[in-house]
C-alpha positions as CSV (number, residue, x, y, z in Angstrom):
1,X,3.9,11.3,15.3
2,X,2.6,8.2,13.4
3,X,4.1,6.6,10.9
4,X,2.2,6.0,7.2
5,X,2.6,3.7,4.1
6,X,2.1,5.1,1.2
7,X,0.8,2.4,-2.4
8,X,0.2,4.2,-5.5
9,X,0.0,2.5,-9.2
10,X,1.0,4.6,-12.2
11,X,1.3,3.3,-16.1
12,X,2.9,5.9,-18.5
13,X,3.2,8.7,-16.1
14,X,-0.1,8.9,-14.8
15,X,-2.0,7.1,-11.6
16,X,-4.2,4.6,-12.6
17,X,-4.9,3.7,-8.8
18,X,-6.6,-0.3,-7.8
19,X,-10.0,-1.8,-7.8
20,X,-11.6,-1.3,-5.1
21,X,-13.3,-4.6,-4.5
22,X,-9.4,-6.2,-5.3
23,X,-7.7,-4.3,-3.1
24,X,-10.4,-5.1,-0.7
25,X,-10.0,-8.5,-1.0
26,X,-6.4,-8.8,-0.9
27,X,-6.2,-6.3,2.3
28,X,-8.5,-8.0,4.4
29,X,-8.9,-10.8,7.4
30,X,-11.4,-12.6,8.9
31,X,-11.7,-9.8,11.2
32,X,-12.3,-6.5,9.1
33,X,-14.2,-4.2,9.9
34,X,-15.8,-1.5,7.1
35,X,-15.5,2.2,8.4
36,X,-17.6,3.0,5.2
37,X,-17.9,6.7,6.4
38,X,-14.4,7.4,6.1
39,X,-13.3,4.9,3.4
40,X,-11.7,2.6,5.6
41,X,-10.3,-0.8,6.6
42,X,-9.7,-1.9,10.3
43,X,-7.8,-5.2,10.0
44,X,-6.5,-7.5,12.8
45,X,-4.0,-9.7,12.1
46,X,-4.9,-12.7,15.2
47,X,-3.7,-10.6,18.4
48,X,-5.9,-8.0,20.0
49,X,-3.5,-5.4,19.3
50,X,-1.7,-6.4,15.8
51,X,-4.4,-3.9,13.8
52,X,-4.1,-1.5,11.0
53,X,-6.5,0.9,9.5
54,X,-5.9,1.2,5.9
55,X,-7.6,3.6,4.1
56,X,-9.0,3.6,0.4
57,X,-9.7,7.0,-0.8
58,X,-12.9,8.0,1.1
59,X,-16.5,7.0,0.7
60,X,-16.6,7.6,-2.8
61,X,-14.2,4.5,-3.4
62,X,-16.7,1.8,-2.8
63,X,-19.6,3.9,-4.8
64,X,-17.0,4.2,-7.9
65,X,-14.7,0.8,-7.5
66,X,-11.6,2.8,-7.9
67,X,-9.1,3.4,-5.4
68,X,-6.7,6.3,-6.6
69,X,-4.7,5.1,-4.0
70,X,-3.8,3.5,-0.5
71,X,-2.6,4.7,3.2
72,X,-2.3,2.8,6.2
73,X,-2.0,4.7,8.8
74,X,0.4,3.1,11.6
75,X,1.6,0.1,9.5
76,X,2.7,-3.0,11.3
77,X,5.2,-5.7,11.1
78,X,3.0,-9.0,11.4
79,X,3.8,-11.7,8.7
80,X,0.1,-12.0,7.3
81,X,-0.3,-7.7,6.8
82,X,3.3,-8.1,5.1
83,X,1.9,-10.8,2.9
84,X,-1.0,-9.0,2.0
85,X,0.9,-5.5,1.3
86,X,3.1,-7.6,-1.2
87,X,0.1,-8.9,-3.0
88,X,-1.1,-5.6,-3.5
89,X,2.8,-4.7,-5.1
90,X,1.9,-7.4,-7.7
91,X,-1.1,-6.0,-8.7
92,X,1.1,-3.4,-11.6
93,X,4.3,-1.3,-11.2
94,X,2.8,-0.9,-7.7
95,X,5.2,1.5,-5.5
96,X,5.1,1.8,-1.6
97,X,6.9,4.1,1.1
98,X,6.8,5.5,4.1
99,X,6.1,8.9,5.7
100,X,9.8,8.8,7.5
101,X,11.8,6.7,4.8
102,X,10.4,7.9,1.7
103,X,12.7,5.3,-0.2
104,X,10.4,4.0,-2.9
105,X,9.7,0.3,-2.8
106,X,8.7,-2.1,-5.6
107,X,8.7,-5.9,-5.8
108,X,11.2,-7.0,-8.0
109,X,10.4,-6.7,-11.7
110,X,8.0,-3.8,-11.6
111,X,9.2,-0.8,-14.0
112,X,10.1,2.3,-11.9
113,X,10.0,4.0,-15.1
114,X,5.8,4.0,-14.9
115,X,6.6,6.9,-12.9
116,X,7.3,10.7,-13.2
117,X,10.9,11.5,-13.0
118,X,10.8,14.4,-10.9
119,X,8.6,12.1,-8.5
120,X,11.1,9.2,-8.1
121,X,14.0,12.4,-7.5
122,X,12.0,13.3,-4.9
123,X,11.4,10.0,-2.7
124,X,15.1,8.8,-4.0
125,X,17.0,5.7,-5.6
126,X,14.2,2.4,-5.8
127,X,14.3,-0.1,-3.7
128,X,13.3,-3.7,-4.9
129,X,12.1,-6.4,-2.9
130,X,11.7,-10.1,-3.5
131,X,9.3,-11.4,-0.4
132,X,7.1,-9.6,2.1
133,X,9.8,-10.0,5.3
134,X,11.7,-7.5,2.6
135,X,9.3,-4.5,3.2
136,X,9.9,-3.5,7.0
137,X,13.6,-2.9,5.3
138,X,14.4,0.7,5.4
139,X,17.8,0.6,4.0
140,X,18.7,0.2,0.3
């Protein structure tokens, strides 16, 4: 079983997702590579085998420039994905788990309260972080 991180952006209740060319920038190395057909970013982050595939809603992302939200599938630990996953926290009231610690993460600042309340019951009590080291943290 793999594990998955979860980044959705909601204002007022509702999901207002990312911009696609932003998010794009932000998530991205030197070393990306496009899997247009399924919506996807492969990144690697300077070793062979620190890579991530992060996925932006499907094909029809890049055609509309809206990303309704993001996964990446198998997320890792390297410093510079960290970074960039905090980046993309900043971008709103930007919330992030994980498929096997739902524990909701937001940087520090952001307003929980964007959210539905039956949807923050679910994934449980907010977690807020302060740098990027701060998101491999499972533990309130």
């Amino acid at each position: 079983m793999s594990i998955e991180a979860f980044i959705w952006n909601y204002r007022d209740g509702e999901p207002i997702g990312f911009d696609y060319a932003t998010v794009c920038e932000i998530l991205s190395t030197d070393q990306t590579e496009s899997l247009d057909q399924y919506g996807c970013l492969r990144v690697w982050f300077q070793e062979p085998d620190d890579v991530v595939d992060i996925y932006l809603g499907g094909k029809e992302a890049a055609e509309s420039g809206d990303v309704a939200g993001i996964m990446v599938a198998r997320p890792i630990r390297h410093p510079a994905f960290l970074e960039r996953l905090f980046q993309v926290l900043q971008l709103g009231d930007v919330m992030l788990f994980y498929s096997d610690e739902t524990t909701p993460v937001f940087r520090s600042g952001a307003d929980a309260g964007q959210y539905p309340a039956d949807l923050l019951a679910q994934l449980g009590e907010p977690r807020y972080v302060n740098a990027p080291e701060e998101l491999v943290q499972q533990e309130p």
